[in-house]
Structures are given as structure tokens and as C-alpha cells.
Kinemage of the C-alpha trace (Angstrom):
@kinemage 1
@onewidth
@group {chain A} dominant
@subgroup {mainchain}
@vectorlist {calphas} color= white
{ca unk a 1} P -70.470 -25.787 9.789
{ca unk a 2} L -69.957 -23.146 7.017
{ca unk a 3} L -68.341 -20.002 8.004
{ca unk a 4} L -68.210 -16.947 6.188
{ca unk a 5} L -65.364 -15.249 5.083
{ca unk a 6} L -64.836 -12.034 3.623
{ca unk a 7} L -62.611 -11.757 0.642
{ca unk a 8} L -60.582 -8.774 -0.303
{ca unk a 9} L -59.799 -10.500 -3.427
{ca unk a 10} L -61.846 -10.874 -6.678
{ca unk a 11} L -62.480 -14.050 -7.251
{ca unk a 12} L -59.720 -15.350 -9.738
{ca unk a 13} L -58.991 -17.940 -11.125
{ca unk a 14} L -55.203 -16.923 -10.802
{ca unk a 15} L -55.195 -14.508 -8.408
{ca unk a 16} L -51.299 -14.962 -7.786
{ca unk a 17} L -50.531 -14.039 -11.756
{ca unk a 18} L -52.578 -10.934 -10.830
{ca unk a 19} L -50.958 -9.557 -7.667
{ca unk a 20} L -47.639 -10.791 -9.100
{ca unk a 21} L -48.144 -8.038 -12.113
{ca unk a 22} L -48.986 -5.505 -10.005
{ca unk a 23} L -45.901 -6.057 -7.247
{ca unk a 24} L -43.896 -6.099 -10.846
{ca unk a 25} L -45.243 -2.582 -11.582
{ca unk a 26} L -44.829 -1.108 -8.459
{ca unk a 27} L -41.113 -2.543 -8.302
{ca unk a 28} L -40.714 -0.863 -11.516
{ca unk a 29} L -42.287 2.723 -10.351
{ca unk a 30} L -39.686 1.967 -7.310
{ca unk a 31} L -37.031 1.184 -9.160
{ca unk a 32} L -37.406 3.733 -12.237
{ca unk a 33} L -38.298 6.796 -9.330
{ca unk a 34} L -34.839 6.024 -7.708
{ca unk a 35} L -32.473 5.660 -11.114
{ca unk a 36} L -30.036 8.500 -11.558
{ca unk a 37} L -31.590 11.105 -14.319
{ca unk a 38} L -28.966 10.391 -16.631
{ca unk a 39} L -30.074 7.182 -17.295
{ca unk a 40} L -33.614 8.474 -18.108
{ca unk a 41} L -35.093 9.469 -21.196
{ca unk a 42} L -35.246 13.246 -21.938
{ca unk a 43} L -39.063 14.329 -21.873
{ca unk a 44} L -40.370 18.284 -22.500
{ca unk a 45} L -40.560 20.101 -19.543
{ca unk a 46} L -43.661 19.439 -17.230
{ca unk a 47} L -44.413 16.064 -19.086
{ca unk a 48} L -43.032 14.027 -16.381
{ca unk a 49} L -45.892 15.509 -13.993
{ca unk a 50} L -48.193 13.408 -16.598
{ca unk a 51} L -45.700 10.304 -16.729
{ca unk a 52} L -46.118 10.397 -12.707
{ca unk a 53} L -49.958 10.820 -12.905
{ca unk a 54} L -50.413 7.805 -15.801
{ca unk a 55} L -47.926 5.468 -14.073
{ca unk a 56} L -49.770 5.788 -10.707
{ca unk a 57} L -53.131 5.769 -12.299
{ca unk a 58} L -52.440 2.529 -13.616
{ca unk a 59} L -51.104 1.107 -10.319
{ca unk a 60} L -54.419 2.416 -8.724
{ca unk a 61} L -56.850 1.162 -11.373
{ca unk a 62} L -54.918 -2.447 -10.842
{ca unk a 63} L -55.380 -1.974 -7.491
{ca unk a 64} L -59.062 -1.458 -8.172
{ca unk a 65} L -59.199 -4.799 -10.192
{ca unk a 66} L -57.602 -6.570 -7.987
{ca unk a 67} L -59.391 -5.749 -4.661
{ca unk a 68} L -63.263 -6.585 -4.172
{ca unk a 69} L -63.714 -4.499 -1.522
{ca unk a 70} L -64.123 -0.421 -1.143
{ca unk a 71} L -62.032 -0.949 2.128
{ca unk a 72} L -58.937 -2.815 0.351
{ca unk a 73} L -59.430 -0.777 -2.724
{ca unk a 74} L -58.698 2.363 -0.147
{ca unk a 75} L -56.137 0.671 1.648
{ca unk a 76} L -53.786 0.281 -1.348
{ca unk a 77} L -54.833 3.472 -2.792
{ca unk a 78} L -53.412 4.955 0.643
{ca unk a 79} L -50.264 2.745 0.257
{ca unk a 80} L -49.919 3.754 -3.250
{ca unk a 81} L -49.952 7.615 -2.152
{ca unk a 82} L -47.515 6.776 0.486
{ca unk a 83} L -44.817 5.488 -1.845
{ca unk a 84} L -45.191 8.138 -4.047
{ca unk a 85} L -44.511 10.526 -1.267
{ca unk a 86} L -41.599 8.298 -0.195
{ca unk a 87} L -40.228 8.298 -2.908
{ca unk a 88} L -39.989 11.939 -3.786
{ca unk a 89} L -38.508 12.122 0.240
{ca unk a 90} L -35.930 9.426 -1.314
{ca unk a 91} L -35.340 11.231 -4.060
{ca unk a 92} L -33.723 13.893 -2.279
{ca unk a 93} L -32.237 12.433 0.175
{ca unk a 94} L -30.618 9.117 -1.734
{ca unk a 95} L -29.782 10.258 -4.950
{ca unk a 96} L -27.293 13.121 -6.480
{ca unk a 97} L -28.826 13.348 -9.485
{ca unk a 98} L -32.690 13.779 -8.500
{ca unk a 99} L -34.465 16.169 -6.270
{ca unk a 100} L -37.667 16.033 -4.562
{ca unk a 101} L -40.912 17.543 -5.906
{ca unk a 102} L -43.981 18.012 -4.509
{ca unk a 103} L -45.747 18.289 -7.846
{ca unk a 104} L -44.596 15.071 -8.504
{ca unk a 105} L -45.885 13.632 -5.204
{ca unk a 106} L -49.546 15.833 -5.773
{ca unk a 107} L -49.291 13.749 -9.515
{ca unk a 108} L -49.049 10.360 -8.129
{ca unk a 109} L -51.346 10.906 -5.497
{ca unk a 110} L -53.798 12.254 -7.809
{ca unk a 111} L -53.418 9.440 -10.444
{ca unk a 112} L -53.919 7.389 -7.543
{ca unk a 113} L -57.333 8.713 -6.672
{ca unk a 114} L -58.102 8.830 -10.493
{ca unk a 115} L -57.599 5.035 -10.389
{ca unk a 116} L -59.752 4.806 -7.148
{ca unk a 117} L -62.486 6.584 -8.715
{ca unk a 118} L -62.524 3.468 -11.153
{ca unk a 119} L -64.113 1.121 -8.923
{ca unk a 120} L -67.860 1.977 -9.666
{ca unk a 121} L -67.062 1.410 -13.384
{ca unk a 122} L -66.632 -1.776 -15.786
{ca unk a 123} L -62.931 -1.766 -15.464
{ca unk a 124} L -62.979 -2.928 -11.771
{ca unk a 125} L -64.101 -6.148 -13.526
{ca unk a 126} L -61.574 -6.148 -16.298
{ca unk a 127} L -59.540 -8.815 -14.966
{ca unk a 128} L -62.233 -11.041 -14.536
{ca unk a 129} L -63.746 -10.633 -18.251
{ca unk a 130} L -59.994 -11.554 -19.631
{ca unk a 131} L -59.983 -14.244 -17.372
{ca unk a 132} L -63.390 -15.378 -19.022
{ca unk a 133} L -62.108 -14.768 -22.566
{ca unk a 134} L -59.350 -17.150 -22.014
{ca unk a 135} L -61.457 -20.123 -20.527
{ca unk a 136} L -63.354 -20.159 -23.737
């Protein structure tokens, strides 16, 4: 009896080296939004609102080539605007040397979104074609 299951994956051929990237970049956003700013590097003033909306707009468009469906692709969008939020809340409330921002949060959640928006376009499938290059 064949039964039908939905995937919320692509269909990978190493779908574990895949997720494993992107739980390595979102540890790093974690870990890099929760350093103390002296151990960043100095960047002009209102740059960082672009470093927040490129690092999150890559985490979104992974999410995008990860996920097969619209529905998973919008659950970890949501998840990714979550933990940019929390982590601006964190930011003031765990470390000295940091402060939260709500332009920061609006950044992420926007580069986010921008990632989202993705989906509909070749790079949802970008995964898959470097898979493809490397079986040859």
C-alpha cells in the first residue's frame, strides 16, 4: 500500500549537509548578535542596518532552498523574524555593551521577507543545481 507523504524538504541528496549549514549560520547570527561591541569590527554609522538586512536575507533565501513548501518556507521565515526580535530584546537586557534597536529588528525582519520573496525565483532551486553539478 503506498502512502503519500508530504515533504517539507527538497529533495536532496544530502539534505543533512544542507540544514547543517544553515543551523551553522544562524548559530553564527546568534552568536555574533550577542558578542560585546568591542570585539566587533568598527563599521560607518547606519551600515550595520545593511549588515543586519544581508545576514538575515541570506538565512531567509537558505531557508527558501531548503524548504519545498510555501508553508515551511513561511514557517522559518516567521522563526527567522522571531530571533531577530529576540535578539535585539537580548541585546538589552544580557549584554553591557549593546543596546536594543528596533531598526535593527525592522532590518532583519525585512531581509527576512526579502529572502521569502525568493521562492518563486531560480534560486529556490540553487541547492539542487550544485547538487547536480557535483554528481557529474
Amino acid at each position: 500500500m503506498a502512502t503519500t507523504r508530504r515533504r517539507w524538504l527538497r529533495e536532496f541528496r544530502w539534505p543533512a549537509l544542507w540544514v547543517a549549514i544553515w543551523i551553522a549560520m544562524i548559530a553564527a547570527v546568534v552568536a555574533s548578535s550577542l558578542l560585546p561591541a568591542h570585539d566587533l569590527p568598527e563599521v560607518p554609522d547606519g551600515f550595520d542596518k545593511v549588515e543586519h538586512f544581508l545576514g538575515y536575507l541570506l538565512l531567509g533565501a537558505w531557508a527558501v532552498m531548503l524548504f519545498a513548501t510555501r508553508r515551511a518556507q513561511a514557517v522559518a521565515a516567521a522563526g527567522l523574524i522571531a530571533l531577530g526580535v529576540a535578539l535585539e530584546v537580548a541585546q538589552g537586557a544580557w549584554t553591557v555593551s549593546r543596546m536594543a534597536d528596533s531598526a535593527d529588528a525592522l532590518a532583519n525582519s525585512l531581509g527576512v521577507l526579502a529572502g521569502l520573496m525568493l521562492g518563486p525565483t531560480p534560486v529556490a532551486r540553487a541547492l539542487l543545481r550544485v547538487e547536480a553539478a557535483i554528481r557529474r
